[in-house]
C-alpha positions as semicolon CSV with decimal commas, in nm:
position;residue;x (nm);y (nm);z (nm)
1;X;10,760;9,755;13,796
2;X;10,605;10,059;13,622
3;X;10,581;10,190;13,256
4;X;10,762;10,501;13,194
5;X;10,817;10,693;12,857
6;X;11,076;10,616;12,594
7;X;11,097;10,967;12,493
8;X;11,079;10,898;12,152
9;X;10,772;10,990;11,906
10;X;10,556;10,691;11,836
11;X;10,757;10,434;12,014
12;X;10,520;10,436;12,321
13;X;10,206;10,327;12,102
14;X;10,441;10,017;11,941
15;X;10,548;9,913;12,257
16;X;10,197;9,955;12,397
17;X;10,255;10,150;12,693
18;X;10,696;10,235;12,657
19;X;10,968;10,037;12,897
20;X;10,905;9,928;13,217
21;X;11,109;9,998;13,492
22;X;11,343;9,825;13,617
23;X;11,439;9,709;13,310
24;X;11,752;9,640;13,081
25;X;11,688;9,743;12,658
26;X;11,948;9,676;12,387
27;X;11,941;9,963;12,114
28;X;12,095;9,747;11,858
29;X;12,231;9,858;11,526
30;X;12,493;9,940;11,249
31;X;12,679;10,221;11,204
32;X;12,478;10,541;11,163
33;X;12,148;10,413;11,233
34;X;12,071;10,640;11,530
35;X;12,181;10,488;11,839
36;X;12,313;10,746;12,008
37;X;12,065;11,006;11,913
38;X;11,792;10,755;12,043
39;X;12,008;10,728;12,336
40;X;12,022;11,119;12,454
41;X;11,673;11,174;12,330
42;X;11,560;10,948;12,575
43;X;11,747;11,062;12,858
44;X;11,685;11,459;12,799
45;X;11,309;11,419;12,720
46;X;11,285;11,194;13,063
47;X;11,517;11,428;13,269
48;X;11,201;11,688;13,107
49;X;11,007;11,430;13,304
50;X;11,188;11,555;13,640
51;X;11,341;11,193;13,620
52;X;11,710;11,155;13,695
53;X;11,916;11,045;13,441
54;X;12,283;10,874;13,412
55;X;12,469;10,893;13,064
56;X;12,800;10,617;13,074
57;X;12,943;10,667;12,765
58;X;13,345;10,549;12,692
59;X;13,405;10,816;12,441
60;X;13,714;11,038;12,529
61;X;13,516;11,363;12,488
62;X;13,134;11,310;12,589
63;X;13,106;11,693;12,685
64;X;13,222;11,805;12,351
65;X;13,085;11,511;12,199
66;X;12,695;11,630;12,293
67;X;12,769;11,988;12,197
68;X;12,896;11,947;11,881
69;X;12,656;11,672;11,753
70;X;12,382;11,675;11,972
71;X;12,306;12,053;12,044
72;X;12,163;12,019;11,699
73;X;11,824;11,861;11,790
74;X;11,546;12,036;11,975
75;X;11,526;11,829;12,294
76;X;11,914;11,872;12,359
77;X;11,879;12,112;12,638
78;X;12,195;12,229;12,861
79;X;11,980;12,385;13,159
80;X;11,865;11,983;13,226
81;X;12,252;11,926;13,296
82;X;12,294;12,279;13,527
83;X;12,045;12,133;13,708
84;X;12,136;11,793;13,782
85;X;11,899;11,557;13,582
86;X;12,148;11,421;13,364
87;X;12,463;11,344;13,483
88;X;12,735;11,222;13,212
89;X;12,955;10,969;13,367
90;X;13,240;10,913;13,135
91;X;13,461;10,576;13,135
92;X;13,883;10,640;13,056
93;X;14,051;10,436;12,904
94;X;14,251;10,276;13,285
95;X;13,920;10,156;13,392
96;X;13,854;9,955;13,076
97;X;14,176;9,799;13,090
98;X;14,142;9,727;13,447
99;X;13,914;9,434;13,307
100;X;13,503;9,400;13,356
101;X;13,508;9,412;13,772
102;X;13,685;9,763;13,766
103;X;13,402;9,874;13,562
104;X;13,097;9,712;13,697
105;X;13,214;9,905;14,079
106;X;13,278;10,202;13,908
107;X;12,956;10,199;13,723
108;X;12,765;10,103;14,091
109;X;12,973;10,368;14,274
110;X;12,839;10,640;14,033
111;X;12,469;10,494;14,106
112;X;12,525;10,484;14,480
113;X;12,604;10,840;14,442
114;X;12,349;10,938;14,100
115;X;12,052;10,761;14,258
116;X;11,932;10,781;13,830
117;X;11,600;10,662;13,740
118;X;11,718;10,573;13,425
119;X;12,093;10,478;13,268
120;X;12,228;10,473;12,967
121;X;12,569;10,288;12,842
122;X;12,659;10,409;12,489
123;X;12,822;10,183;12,365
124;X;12,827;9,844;12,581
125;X;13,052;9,682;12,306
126;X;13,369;9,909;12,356
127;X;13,358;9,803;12,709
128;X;13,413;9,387;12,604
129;X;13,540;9,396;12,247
130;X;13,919;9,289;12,412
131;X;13,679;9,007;12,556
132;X;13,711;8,621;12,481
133;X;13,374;8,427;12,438
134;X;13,349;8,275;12,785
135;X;13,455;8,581;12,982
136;X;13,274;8,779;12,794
137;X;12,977;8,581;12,862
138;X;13,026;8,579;13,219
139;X;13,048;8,960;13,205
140;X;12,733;9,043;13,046
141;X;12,544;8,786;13,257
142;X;12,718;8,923;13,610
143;X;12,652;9,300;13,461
144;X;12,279;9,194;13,431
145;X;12,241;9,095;13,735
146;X;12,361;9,353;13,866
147;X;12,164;9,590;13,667
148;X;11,832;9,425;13,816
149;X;11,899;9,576;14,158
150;X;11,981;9,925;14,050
151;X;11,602;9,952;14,004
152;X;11,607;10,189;13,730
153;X;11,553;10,144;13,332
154;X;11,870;10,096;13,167
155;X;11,967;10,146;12,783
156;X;12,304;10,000;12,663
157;X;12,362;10,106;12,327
158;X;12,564;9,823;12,053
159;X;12,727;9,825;11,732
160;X;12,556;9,472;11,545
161;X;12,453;9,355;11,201
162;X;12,142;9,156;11,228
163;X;12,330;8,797;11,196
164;X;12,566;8,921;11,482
165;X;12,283;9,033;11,680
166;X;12,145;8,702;11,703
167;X;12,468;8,548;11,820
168;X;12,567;8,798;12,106
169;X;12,534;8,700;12,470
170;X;12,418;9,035;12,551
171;X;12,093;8,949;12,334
172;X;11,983;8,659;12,542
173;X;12,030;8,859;12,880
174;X;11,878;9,160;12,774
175;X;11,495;9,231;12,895
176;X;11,479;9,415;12,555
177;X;11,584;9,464;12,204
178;X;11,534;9,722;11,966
179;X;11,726;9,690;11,639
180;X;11,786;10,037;11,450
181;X;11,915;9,978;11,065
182;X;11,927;10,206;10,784
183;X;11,914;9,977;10,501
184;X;11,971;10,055;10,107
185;X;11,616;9,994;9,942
186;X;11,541;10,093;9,557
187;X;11,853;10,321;9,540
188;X;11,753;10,514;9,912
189;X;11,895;10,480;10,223
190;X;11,535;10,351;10,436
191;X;11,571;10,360;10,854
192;X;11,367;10,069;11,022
193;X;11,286;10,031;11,361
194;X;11,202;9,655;11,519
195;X;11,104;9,572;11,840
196;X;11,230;9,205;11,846
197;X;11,162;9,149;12,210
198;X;11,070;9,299;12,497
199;X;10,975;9,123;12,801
200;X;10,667;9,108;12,932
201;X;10,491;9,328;12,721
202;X;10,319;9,243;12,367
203;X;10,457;9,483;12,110
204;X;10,294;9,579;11,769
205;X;10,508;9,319;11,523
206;X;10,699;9,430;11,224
207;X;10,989;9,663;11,120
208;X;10,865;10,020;11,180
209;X;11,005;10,323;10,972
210;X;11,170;10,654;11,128
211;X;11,300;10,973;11,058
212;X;11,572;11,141;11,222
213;X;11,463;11,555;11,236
214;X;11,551;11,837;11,390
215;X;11,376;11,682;11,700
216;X;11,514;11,410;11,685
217;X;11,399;11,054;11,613
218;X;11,019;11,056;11,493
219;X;10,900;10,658;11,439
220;X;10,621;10,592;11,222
221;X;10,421;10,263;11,358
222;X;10,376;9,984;11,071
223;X;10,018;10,037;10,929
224;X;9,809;9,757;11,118
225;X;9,541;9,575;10,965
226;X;9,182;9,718;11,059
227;X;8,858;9,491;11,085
228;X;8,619;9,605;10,813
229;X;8,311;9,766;10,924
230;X;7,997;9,617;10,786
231;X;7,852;9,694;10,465
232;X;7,533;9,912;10,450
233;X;7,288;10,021;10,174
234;X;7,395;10,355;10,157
235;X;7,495;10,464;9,835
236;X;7,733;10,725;9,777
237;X;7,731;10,857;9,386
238;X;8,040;10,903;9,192
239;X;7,849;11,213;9,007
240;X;7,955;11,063;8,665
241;X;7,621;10,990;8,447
242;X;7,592;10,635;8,396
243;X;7,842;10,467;8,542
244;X;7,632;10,539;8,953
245;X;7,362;10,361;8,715
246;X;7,565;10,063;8,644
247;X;7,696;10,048;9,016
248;X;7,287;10,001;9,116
249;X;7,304;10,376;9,178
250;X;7,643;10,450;9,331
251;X;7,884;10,327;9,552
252;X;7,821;10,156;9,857
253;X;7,954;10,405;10,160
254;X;8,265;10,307;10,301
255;X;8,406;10,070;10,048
256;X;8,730;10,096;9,843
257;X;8,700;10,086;9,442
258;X;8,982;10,049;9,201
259;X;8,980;10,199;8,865
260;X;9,201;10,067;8,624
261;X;9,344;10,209;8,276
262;X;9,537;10,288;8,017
263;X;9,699;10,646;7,986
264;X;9,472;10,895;7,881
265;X;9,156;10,711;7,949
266;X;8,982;10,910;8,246
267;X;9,160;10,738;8,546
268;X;9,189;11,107;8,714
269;X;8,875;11,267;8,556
270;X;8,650;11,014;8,715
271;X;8,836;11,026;9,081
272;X;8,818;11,471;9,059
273;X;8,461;11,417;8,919
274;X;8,365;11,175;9,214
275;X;8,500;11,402;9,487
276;X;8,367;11,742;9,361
277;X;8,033;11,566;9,379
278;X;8,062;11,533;9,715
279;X;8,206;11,875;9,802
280;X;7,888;11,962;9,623
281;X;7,691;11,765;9,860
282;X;7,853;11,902;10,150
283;X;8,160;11,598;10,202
284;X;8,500;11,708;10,237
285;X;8,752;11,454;10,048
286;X;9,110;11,456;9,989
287;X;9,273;11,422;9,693
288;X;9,634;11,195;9,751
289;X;9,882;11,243;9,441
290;X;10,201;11,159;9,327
291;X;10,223;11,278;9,020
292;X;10,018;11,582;8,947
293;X;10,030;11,899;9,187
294;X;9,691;12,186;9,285
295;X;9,758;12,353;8,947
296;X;9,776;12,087;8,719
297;X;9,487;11,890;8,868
298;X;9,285;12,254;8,887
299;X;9,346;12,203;8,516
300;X;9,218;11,870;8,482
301;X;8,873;11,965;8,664
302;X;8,811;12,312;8,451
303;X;8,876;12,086;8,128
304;X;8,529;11,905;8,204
305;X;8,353;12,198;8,351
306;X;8,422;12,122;8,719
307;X;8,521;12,385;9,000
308;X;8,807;12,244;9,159
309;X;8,985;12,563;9,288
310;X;8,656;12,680;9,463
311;X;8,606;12,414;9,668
312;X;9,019;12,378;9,770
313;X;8,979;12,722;9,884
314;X;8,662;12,703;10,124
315;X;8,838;12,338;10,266
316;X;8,614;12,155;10,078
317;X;8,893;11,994;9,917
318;X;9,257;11,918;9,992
319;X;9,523;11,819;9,796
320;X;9,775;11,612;9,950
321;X;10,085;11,560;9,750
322;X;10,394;11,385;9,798
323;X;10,710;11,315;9,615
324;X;10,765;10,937;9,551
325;X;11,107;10,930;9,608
326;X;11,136;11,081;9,943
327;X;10,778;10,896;10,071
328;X;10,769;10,718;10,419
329;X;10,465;10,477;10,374
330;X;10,354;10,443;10,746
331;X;10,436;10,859;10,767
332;X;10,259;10,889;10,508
333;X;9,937;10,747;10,638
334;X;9,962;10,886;10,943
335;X;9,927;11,237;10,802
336;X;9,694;11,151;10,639
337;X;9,491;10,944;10,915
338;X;9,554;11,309;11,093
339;X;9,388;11,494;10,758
340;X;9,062;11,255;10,777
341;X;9,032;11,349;11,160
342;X;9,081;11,712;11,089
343;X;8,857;11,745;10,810
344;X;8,588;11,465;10,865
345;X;8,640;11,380;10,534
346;X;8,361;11,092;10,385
347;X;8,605;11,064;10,048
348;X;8,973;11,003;9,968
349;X;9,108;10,939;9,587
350;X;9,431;10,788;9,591
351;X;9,623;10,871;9,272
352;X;9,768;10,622;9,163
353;X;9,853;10,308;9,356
354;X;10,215;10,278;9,202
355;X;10,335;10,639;9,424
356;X;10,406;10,404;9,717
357;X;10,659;10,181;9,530
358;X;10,976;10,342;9,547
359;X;10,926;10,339;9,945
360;X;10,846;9,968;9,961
361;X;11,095;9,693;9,822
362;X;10,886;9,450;9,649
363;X;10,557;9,427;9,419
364;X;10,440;9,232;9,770
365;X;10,484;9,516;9,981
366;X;10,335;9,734;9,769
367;X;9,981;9,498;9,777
368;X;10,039;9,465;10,145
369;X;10,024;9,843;10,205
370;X;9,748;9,900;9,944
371;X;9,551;9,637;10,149
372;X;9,654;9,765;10,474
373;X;9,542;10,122;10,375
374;X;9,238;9,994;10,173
375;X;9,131;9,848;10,507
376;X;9,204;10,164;10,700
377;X;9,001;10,366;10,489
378;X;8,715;10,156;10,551
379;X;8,714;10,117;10,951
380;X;8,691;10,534;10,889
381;X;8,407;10,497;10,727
382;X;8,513;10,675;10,402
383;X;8,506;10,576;10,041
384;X;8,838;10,548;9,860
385;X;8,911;10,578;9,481
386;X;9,226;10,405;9,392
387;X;9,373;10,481;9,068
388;X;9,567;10,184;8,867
389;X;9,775;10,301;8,590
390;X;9,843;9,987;8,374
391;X;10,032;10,006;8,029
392;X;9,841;9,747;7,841
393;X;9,571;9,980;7,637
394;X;9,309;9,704;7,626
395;X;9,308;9,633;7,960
396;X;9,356;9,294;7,945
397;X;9,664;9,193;8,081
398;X;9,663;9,322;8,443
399;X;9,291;9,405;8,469
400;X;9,401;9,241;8,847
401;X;9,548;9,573;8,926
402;X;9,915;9,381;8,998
403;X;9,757;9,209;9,314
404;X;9,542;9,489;9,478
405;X;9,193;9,374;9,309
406;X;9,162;9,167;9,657
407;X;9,173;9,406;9,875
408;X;8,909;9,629;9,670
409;X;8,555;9,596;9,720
410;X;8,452;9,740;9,352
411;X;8,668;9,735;9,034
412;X;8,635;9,976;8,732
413;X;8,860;9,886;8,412
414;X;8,873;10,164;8,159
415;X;9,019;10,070;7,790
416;X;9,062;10,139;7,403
417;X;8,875;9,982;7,168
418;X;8,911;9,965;6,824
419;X;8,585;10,042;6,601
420;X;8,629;10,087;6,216
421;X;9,001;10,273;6,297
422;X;8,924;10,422;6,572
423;X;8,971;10,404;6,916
424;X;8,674;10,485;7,176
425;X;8,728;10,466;7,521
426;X;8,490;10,166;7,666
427;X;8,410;10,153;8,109
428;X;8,313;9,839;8,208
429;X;8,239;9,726;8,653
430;X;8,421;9,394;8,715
431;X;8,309;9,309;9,042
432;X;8,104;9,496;9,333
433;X;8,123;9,289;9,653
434;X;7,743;9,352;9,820
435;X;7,554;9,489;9,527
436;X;7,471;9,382;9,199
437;X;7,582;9,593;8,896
438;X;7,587;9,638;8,495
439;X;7,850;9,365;8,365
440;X;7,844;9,515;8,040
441;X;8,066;9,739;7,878
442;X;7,994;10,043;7,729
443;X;8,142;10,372;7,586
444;X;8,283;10,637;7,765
445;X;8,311;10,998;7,646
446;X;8,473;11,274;7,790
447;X;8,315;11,621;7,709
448;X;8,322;12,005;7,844
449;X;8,118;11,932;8,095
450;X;8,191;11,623;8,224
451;X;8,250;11,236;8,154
452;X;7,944;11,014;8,083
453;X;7,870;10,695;8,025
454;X;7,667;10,608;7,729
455;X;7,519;10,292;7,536
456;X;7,682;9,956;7,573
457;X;7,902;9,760;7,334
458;X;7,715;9,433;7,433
459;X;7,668;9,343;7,029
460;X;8,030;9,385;6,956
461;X;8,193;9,043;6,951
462;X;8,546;9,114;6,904
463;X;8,533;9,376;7,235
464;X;8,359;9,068;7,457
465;X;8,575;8,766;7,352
466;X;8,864;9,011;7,471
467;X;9,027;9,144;7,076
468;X;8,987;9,519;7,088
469;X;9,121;9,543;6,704
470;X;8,869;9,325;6,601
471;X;8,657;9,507;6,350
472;X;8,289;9,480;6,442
473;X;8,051;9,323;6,176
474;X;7,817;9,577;5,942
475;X;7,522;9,464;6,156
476;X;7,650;9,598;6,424
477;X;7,778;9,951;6,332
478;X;7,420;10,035;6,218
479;X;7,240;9,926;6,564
480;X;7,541;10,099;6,741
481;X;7,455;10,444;6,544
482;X;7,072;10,388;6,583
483;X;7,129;10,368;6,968
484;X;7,337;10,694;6,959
C-alpha cells in the first residue's frame, strides 16, 4: 500500500498525504455537486503522472460526453487518451441487464487487459438501481472484494443525499467516502467537501469549501485552529497619540485587538492610522476590506494627513478587498496566508468582522472563523486590528463584539457621548490580556492630522454608570474645560 495523488488542489493536505493504493473511495453527492468533474480530474492529472488510468462510465455517449463538458477545464487533455493512459471503458445497456455477474467479468476482463493503476466507475448507482436490498447488498460486497485484488485505487462515483448516504451498503464497504454537496446558504448556492472516512489514514475533520474553475475543482481546507505563540514584551504602537499611552505604550506584538463602534466614530481611521505607522517604521501590513475599495480608503487616510497611496505603491501596503457576497472563508484565508508569506507582513487590519457573514450560516460560524483566524494571525506572529461595527451609538449593548471579544487579546470600544447637547466621541481599553492599561475613558478627536486621544471623562458620572445622555453636573464642565 502506497499514497498516490488525488489530483485535486488541496485535497492531498486534508487527507494528509491523498489515497492509498489499493484502495476503494466513494465520491458521494447530489446532483450537480461535482462528481464527475472530480472524477476525470483525477484520472487526467494522474495519467499526467504516467499512471494508467481506467474510466467505466454507463453513459451512452462517454466520448462525446468528455468533449462536450469536460474539454472545458484545463487538465482535460486528449493527447493523454492518444497515448494510452486513460482508457474509457463504456458499459451498454445488455451488460447491465445481464444482472451484477455480467458486469463484474466484464469490468475484470477490461483490467486483465488495461493493467490501470487507478479506476474509476461513474456512476456505481446506475449499475444496481433495478437492485432489491439483499441482492444488492451481496453485489456491492462481492464487487469489493473483488476490487481488493485489482491492486489499483478505485473511485466509484454515487448519486446520495446525506440521509441516504448513511443507509447505502456501498458506504459500509467502501475504504473511503467523500461527500460533495452544494448546499443553499444565505440565498447562495455554497459547495462543501467532507471527508467522512477514509481508512487508515487520519484526515483533517470538518466540511471543507471548493470551487469548481476553469481547472477544475480547487478545495479550500477548513481553517484549523493554531496554538498561540507566547506573549512577549514587545510593544508594537498603534501611532495614534494617547491611546499607545493607555495600552502601557502600545500593543503587545503578535496579539489580536478588537475595536468596537458606532458609525462614524474612527473604527477605520484608527486601523489606516495603525498600519501607516508601521509602513513608516519599515512593516509591511495589509489592509482586508469589505466595504471600502484603494480609492475610498486613500480618501480616508489624506482626510487626517496620512500618506496612504505612497506607501500602496512602494508595497508597503496592500489592500486586499473582497466582495461579501461571493467570499469563500477558508479561500479567503488562504490568499491571504499566501499575502503574509509574500510580503512578511508584521500587521493585518481586518475591516470589519461582519464581511465574513454572508459566507458562513450562523452568528456561530461567524465567531468560529473570527477565532480561527484570530488564532492564525497570531502563530504568524503579526498583529491584527479587527474592526466591529455595532449599531448601538453608546456602545453599550454589544460592547462583546457579538461573541468575538474571546478570541481577542485587547478590546477598544469607541462611542457617543452626550455633553450639554452635544455628542463627543469618547475611546475607552476594556481588557488587555498580559499588560496593564488605562481603564478610563476619555475623548477622542479626529483632526487634519490625525486622531488623538485627549483628557479623560473620569468626573463625568452619567458616562461611567453607563447613560451617555446624562447631562454632566456644573462642577464638572468647568474642570473638564480647565483640563483642555
Amino acid at each position: 500500500m502506497k499514497y498516490v495523488s488525488s489530483g485535486i488542489p488541496g485535497l492531498d493536505d486534508i487527507l494528509k498525504g491523498g489515497f492509498t493504493r489499493p484502495s476503494t473511495v466513494l465520491i458521494a453527492g447530489t446532483a450537480g455537486a461535482g462528481k464527475t468533474t472530480f472524477a476525470m480530474q483525477s484520472v487526467f492529472n494522474a495519467a499526467r503522472n504516467d499512471e494508467v488510468c481506467m474510466y467505466v462510465t454507463a453513459l451512452s455517449e462517454p466520448v462525446a460526453m468528455v468533449n462536450n463538458f469536460m474539454s472545458q477545464f484545463s487538465f482535460y487533455n486528449i493527447s493523454l487518451l492518444a497515448r494510452g493512459n486513460v482508457k474509457y471503458v463504456p458499459v451498454g445497456i445488455e451488460i447491465i441487464n445481464e444482472g451484477i455477474g455480467a458486469f463484474a467479468s466484464f469490468i475484470e476482463d477490461e483490467i486483465e487487459n488495461i493493467k490501470p493503476d487507478r479506476i474509476v466507475i461513474d456512476p456505481i448507482t446506475a449499475i444496481e438501481m433495478n437492485l432489491d436490498q439483499i441482492t444488492r447488498r451481496r453485489f456491492y460486497y462481492d464487487l469489493l472484494m473483488r476490487m481488493k485484488c485489482w491492486n489499483a485505487l478505485v473511485l466509484v462515483t454515487g448519486e446520495f443525499n446525506e440521509e441516504d448516504l448513511m443507509k447505502s451498503e456501498l458506504s459500509y464497504v467502501s475504504d473511503g467516502i467523500i461527500y460533495l454537496s452544494n448546499d443553499l446558504k444565505n440565498e447562495r448556492r455554497v459547495r462543501s467537501l467532507e471527508v467522512i472516512k477514509m481508512r487508515g489514514q487520519n484526515p483533517s475533520s470538518g466540511k471543507h469549501t471548493y470551487s469548481i474553475t476553469e481547472d477544475g475543482i480547487i478545495v479550500y481546507q477548513r481553517v484549523q485552529s493554531t496554538p498561540h505563540k507566547e506573549y512577549t514584551n514587545v510593544r508594537v504602537p498603534i501611532g495614534v497619540a494617547g491611546l499607545d499611552e493607555m495600552c502601557g505604550g502600545g500593543l503587545l506584538c503578535g496579539t489580536s485587538t478588537l475595536i468596537s463602534g458606532g458609525s462614524g466614530t474612527g473604527k477605520t481611521l484608527i486601523s489606516l492610522q495603525f498600519i501607516v505607522e508601521g509602513a513608516k517604521k519599515g512593516e509591511h501590513g495589509i489592509i482586508v476590506s469589505f466595504e471600502e475599495d484603494e480609492e475610498q480608503l486613500k480618501a480616508n487616510a489624506e482626510s487626517i494627513g496620512h500618506e496612504l497611496g505612497k506607501y500602496l505603491e512602494s508595497g508597503m501596503i496592500r489592500i486586499f478587498y473582497s466582495n461579501s457576497s461571493e467570499l469563500d472563508a477558508n479561500a479567503h484565508i488562504l490568499q491571504l496566508e499566501s499575502m503574509i508569506e509574500e510580503m512578511d507582513a508584521k500587521r493585518v487590519v481586518v475591516d470589519g468582522i461582519y464581511g465574513f457573514q454572508p459566507a458562513l450560516e450562523t452568528s456561530m460560524e461567524l465567531r468560529e472563523h473570527i477565532h480561527l483566524l484570530a488564532n492564525f494571525l497570531k502563530s504568524k506572529n503579526v498583529t491584527s486590528l479587527f474592526i466591529n461595527e455595532q449599531t448601538e451609538l453608546s456602545g453599550k449593548l454589544t460592547i462583546a463584539g457579538n461573541g468575538t471579544s474571546y478570541a481577542m487579546d485587547t478590546i477598544i470600544l469607541l462611542r457617543y457621548v452626550e455633553i450639554r447637547s452635544e455628542f463627543r466621541k469618547a475611546i475607552s481599553v476594556l481588557k488587555m490580556r498580559g499588560s496593564k492599561h488605562d481603564k478610563e475613558i476619555r475623548e477622542l478627536e479626529i483632526g487634519d492630522e490625525g486622531i488623538e486621544v485627549k483628557l479623560p471623562f473620569s468626573d463625568f458620572s452619567g458616562i461611567m454608570s453607563g447613560n451617555p445622555t446624562e447631562t454632566p453636573g456644573e462642577a464638572f464642565v468647568e474642570a473638564f474645560k480647565k483640563r483642555r
